[in-house]
Every structure is written in C-alpha cells, then in structure tokens.
N, C-alpha and C positions, 0 to 999 in steps of 0.2 A: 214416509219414513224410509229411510235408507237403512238395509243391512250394513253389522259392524263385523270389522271380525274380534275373535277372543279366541286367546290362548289358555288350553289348561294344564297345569303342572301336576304331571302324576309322579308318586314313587313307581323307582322299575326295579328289577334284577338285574340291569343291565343287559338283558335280553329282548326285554319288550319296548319299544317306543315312549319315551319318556314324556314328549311336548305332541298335544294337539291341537290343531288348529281348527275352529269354527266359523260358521257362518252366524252372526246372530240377526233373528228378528225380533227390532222394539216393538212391536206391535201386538205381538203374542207370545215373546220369551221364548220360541223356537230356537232347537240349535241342528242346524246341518252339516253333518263332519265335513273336511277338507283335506286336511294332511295330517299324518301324524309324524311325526320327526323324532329318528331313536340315534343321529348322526351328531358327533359334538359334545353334549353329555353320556355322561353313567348312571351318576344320581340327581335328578334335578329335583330339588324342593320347593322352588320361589323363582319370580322372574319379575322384571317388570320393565316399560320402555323409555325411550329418550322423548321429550315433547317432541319431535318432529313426527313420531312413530316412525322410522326409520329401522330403528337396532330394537333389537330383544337381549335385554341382561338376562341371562341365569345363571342362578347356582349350582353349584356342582359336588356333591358330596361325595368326594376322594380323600382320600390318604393323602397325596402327593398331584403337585402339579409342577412341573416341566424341575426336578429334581429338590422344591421346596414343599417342608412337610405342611400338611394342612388340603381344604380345598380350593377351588378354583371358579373363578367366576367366568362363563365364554360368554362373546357377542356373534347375533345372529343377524343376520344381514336377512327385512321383509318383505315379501312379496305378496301385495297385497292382496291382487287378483285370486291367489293358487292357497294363499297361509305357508306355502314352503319356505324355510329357512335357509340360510346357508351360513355355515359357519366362517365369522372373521378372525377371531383370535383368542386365545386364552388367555388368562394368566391370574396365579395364587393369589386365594384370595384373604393370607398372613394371617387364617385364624383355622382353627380346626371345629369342623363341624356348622361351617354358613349353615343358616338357616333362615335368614330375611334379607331384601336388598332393595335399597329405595332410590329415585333420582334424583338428585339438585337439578330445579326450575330451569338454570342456564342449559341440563343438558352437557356440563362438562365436569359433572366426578358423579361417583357412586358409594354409597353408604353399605356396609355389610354389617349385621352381627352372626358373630359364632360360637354357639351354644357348648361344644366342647370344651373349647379354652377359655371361654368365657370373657371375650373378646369384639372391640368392634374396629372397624377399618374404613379408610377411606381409599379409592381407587380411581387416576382422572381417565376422563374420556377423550381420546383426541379427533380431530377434524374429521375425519374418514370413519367414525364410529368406535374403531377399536379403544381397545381397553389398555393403560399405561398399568405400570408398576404401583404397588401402595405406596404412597406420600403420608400416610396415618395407617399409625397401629398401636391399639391400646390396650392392655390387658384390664380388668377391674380389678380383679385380687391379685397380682405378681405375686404373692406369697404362698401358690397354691392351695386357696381358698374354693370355695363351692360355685364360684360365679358359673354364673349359666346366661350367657345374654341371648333373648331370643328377638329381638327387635332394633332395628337401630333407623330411623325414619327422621326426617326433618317436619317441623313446625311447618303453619302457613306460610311466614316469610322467609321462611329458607335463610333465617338467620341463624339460626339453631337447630341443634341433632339430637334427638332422646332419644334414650336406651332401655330400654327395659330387662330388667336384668332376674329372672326367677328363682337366681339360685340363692343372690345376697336381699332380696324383697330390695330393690330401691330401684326406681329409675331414674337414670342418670341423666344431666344436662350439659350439651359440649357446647360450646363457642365453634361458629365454622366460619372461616376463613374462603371467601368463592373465589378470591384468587388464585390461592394456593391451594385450599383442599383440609389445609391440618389445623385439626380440633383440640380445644384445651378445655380443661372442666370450668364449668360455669361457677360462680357464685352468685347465691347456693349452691354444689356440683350433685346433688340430687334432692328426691323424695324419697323417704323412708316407705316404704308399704307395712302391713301386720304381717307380725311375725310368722312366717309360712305362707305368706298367703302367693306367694310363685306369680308377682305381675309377668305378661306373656305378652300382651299385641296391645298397642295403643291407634289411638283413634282421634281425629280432633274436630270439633263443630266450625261451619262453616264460617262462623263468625271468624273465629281464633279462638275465641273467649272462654273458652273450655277443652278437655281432654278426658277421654275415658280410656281406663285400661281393663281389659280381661285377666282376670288372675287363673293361673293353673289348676293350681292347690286347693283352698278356702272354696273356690267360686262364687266369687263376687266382679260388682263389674263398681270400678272405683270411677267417681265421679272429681273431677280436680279442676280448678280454677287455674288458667295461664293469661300472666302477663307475657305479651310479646315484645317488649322492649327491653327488658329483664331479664327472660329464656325463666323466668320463676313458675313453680309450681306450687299450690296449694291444697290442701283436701277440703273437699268439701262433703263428702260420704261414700260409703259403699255399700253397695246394695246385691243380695243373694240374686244369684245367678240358675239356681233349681230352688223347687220348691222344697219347704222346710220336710214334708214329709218323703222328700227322696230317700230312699235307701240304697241305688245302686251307688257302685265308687265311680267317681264324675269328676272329667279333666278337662276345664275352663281351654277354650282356644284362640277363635279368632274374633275382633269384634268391627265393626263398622256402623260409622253414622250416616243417618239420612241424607240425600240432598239438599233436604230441607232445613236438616238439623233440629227437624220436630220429635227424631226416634231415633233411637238407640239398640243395637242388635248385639246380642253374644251369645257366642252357641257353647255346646257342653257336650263333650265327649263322655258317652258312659249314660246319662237322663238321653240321651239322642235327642238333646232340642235346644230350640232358639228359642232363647230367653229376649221381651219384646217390650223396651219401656219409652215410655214418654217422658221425653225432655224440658223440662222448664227455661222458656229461651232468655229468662232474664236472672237466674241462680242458677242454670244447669244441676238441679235437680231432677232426679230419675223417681220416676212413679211404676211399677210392671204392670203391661196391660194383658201380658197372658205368655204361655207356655206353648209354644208349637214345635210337637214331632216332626221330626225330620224323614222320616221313613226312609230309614236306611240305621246304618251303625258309624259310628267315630264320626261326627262330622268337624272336621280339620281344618275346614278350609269356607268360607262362602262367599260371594260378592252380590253387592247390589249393582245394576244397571245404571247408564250414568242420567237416564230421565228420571231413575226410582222411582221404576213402573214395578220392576220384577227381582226378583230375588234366585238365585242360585246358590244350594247348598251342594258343598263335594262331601259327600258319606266314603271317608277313607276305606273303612273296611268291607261294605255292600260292595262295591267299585262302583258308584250311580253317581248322577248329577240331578237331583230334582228344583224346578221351579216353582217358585210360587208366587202369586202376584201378591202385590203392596197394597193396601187401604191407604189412599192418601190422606182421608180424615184420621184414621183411626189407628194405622201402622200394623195393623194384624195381618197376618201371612194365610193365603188360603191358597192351596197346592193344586197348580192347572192341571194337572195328568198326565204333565209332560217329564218322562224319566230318560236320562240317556246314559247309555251303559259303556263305563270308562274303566279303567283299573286303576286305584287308588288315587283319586283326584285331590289337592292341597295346596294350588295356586291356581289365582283367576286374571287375567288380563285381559284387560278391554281395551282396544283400538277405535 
C-alpha cells in the first residue's frame, strides 16, 4: 500500500495555521504531519479537490473578499511530495458565511452553501485551476427568512445539486447545467424534513439509490429514497441519532456512508459519538448497531478512508484527531490508539 496524503481543515484565529497536511498510512491509519499552511486563508472551514488532485478548493470565512460582502472561496496549487500549498487565486464566494464546497466530476465549477444568507452558489474552474466569478447565486428565503444552508453537494451523476438547508428543514433539488454552471429548482424543488429537525450534511449510497441526511436539531439521521433521473427525493424514515436516554444537549453534524454502502455513520456534537447503523441495501433502511465515544469533545467533522479500513474522527473542541478501525462485517469502530494533536479539526480530504 502506498501512503496518501490528507488535508485537514481547522478553525484558526487567524493566527495559527489553518490547513495541514499529512502523510497517511492505509495499513494502520497512521498520520505523519508535513505542512501546515496559515498563507491564503483566515478562516477556513471545508475544502475539497478537483479529480486531477491538482488544486485544493477552500473556504474562507471573511466578511469581504476583494471589495464584495460575503466570503471567499481560494485555490491552492499541490505538491505532492511536501503537502505545501501555494496559493492561485481568490475570489467571493456571493454568500455570507460558506460553510461546505463540493466539485463537479468534470473538475470545471464548484458548489458552495452559505449558512449566513442562507444561500448557495455556483463558481467555474478554469484551465490552469483558478477559480472564475459566480455564474449562480441563490438565496432560499429572499424575504429574509431563517435559511441557514449548510450543504450544497451533487448527486452520483453530477446531474443534480442538493441543498441542505437547516434553517427552513428542506433540502433542496437544483437542475445543474455542466456547461454552463447555473442551476434552477427542480421539480419537486425540495424535501420537506420535521419541523425542527435542522437537516445539515447529506450523504449518498454507492448505488445512487439512496441518501442520508444528518439533522442538527432533532438528531436523526434521515433515511431518503432517490431517483436519479428525476433529482426526486423521497422519505423513507428517520432514525435517532443518540440514545433515547441522552440527556446531554446534542448537535447532529457530519454523516458519511461506507464504501460499501453496508453502514452508515453520524456523529453528534454534545453525546461525543458516532452513531453506527446498518443499511438495508435493497430499502435503505437503517437498523443501530451501537454508540461509540469519540474521546474527545464536539466532534464536527470525520472521514472515512477510501479502502474503509479506518475511520478518523476531528473532536473540534479537544483539538485531536482519533482513529479507529472499521469492522468490515460488522461496521463497529474500535479506537487504534492513535491520537493526533490538531487545533480544532472540521474538514478531511483525501488525495
């Protein structure tokens, strides 16, 4: 097995180094620092790359970027040997408050939601990696409503863009256009969620044939039926995300499915655990096969490995990154020993 690298996205003060760079080994879930890079961003919360591995998108949580209000999305130009980055260019990313950013397949635009305006955008890529102007921008509520969008990711076929919106419960469905970039509501143009219940991060089974979302609020992790020729979504149930006898207050975050698409992961800010259920691969029904501590606080942020051997959770508020290895029968997370000591870790990328 060849080491990969991975990039992790911490919140800074603007002082401290916001993006690090690792060495990883699939063999044991090892992580050996390399760079840390505080050049280019201020606030970065999310990042992810172009298929070539090439550029590193991240977000940039600013007021203002190059004299337009909102933040900024910069590209980073990789080196693979070192993890060092260098920055290509900037530019707004026409929503206040990015907080997720995903890539179209082709590698030529980029998805933002931002949680402030409660808005999401589209931004192309051109030849040489940088980043062009928004060609899409959408508010949810124009009417100064509560929208809070904190996801904006495409489908398997990169035919379609959901939104996950926590402040109106719905996630949304665009039409996306890969020639141009601009999206238009779908019909259906969304899912309604329970009332409160704050969908956050969405996820989708390797088939297509299903999506889960992580809810904020409620903590549940919603289990949905998608047609991909349609961009339609469907409920098919939602399932608690802590146990019934939780008493702490618990903020639903990130979720990801297996490689396999045999398990389903969502962690909870506040219980400090990842919630661990088995997938039904012909209903995409979720069954929990257990609760695991995360050893640590706030965990915000986790990724699985792309063998899904191993599992890394970011505990925002510990500053740690702990691993734990995957049960391939069984999906249950058992914690290698391996901790490494980050400041507020909330984005994973793998190279």
């Amino acid at each position: 097995m060849f080491d990969l690298l991975l990039y992790v996205v911490c919140f800074t003060d603007s002082q401290a180094p916001g993006l690090h760079a690792y060495r990883y080994n699939p063999a044991t879930g090892a992580l050996t620092p390399l760079a840390a890079i505080g050049k280019g961003v201020a606030n970065p919360i999310y990042a992810c790359a172009d298929p070539a591995k090439r550029v590193l998108y991240v977000i940039d949580v600013v007021d203002e970027c190059d004299g337009t209000p909102g933040g900024a999305v910069a590209a980073f130009r990789i080196e693979h040997d070192t993890g060092k980055l260098t920055l290509i260019n900037r530019k707004p990313s026409r929503g206040c408050g990015p907080c997720y950013i995903d890539m179209h397949q082709t590698g030529k635009f980029v998805t933002v939601a931002s949680y402030n305006s409660g808005s999401v955008s589209v931004l192309p890529i051109r030849d040489d990696g940088s980043l062009g102007d928004a060609v899409s921008a959408v508010e949810h509520d124009p009417n100064g409503g509560n929208a809070k969008a904190h996801c904006f990711r495409f489908d398997p076929a990169h035919r379609f863009a959901l939104a996950a919106d926590l402040g109106i419960d719905q996630i949304k469905v665009y039409r996306f256009d890969a020639a141009t970039g601009v999206i238009t509501p779908n019909d259906p143009p969304f899912l309604s969620a329970a009332k409160g219940a704050g969908p956050r991060h969405l996820a989708f089974s390797p088939s297509g044939r299903f999506a889960y979302c992580q809810t904020e609020y409620d903590n549940t992790m919603i289990a949905m039926a998608y047609d991909g020729g349609a961009g339609s979504l469907s409920l098919i149930e939602a399932q608690p995300t802590v146990p019934a006898d939780c008493t702490e207050t618990s903020y639903g975050s990130d979720v990801h499915v297996h490689p396999t698409g045999r398990f389903v992961y969502g962690a909870n800010r506040g219980h400090e655990s990842i919630a661990v259920f088995r997938a039904d691969a012909a209903t995409g029904k979720l069954t929990l096969v257990e609760h695991v501590p995360t050893q640590g606080n706030f965990p915000r942020g986790f990724v699985i490995d792309p063998a899904g051997q191993f599992m890394l959770v970011g505990n925002e508020k510990s500053d740690n990154i702990v691993t734990f290895s995957i049960d391939q029968e069984t999906g249950k997370l058992t914690p290698t020993g391996q901790v490494t000591d980050v400041a507020k870790p909330v984005c994973f990328v793998f190279l």
